[in-house]
C-alpha positions in Angstrom: 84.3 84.1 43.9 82.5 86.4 45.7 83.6 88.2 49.1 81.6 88.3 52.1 79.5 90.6 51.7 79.5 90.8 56.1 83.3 90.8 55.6 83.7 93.7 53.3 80.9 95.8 56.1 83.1 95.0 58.6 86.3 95.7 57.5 85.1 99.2 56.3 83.3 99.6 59.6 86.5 98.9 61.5 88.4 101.4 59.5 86.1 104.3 61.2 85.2 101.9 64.6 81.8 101.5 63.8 79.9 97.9 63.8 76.9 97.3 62.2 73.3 97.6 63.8 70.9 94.1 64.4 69.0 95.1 61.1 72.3 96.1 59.0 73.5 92.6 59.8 70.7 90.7 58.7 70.5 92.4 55.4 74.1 91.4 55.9 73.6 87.3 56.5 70.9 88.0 53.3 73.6 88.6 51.3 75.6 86.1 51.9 73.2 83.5 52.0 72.1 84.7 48.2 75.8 84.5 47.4 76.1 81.0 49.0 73.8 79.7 46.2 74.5 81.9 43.4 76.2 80.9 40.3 79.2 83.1 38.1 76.7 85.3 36.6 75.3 86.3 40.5 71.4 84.6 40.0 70.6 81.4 41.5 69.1 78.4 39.7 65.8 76.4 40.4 68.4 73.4 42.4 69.9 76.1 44.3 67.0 77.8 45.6 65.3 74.3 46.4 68.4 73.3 48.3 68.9 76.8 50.0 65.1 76.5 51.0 65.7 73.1 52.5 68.6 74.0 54.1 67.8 77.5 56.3 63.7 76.9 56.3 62.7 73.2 57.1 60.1 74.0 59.8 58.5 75.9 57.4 58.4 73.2 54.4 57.5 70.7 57.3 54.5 72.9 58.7 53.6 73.6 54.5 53.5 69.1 54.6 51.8 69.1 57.2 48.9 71.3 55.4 49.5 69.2 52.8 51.0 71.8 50.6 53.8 71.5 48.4 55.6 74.8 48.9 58.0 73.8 46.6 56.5 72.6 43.6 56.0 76.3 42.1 58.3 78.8 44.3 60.8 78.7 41.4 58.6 79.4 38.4 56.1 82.2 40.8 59.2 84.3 42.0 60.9 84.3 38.5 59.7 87.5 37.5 60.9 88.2 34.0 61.1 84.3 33.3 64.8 83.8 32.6 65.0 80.7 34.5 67.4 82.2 36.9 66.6 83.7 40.7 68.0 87.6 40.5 69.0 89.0 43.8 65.4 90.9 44.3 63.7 87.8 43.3 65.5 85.9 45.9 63.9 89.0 48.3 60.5 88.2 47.1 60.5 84.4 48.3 62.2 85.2 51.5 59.6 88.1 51.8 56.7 85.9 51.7 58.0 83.4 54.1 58.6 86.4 56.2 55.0 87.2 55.9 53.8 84.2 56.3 55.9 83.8 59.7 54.5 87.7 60.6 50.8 85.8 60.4 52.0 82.8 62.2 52.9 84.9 65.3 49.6 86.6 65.2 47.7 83.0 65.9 47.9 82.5 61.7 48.8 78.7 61.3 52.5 78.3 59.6 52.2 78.1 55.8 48.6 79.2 55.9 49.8 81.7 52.6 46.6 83.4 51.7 44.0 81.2 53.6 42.2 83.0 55.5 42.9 80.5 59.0 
């Protein structure tokens, strides 16, 4: 399978004693998250991106219930660019984006999940 991709940074980084900044590390953890739910041919399917969604972001499906909006019902099918029926790793960067988003709006008074709504 696939080596961590946070191992393979570190191992390199300890050859010439450097360790990787905050930011290099998260891109890091994104990584490895993508290739937690990634199948043989490195794209996640519409399961694995439900469960990975359900997994690392359930305040954020909660707070999009609360709203009464079913974040999940189309998150596949929007972010699946050229329609292959398989998440690609820049795909999987466009969902995480607009959560990221939508989490940069929260902590500017923006309710969680509010997407596009102007609240």
């Amino acid at each position: 399978m696939f080596l961590a991709f946070s191992a393979f940074v570190m191992e390199a980084s300890s050859k010439v004693k450097m360790s990787p900044k905050k930011a290099e590390q998260c891109i890091m953890d994104l990584i490895d998250l993508f290739h937690k739910y990634t199948n043989p041919d490195d794209t996640i399917d519409k399961q694995g991106l439900l469960d990975m969604l359900k997994e690392y972001f359930p305040h954020f499906l909660k707070a999009c219930d609360t709203l009464g909006k079913d974040y999940l019902s189309g998150v596949f099918e929007d972010n699946d660019r050229n329609k292959d029926k398989k998440i690609q790793f820049s795909e999987f960067l466009s969902v995480l984006g607009s959560i990221a988003t939508d989490y940069h709006n929260h902590s500017h008074g923006a309710k969680l999940c509010s997407g596009d709504d102007d609240e």
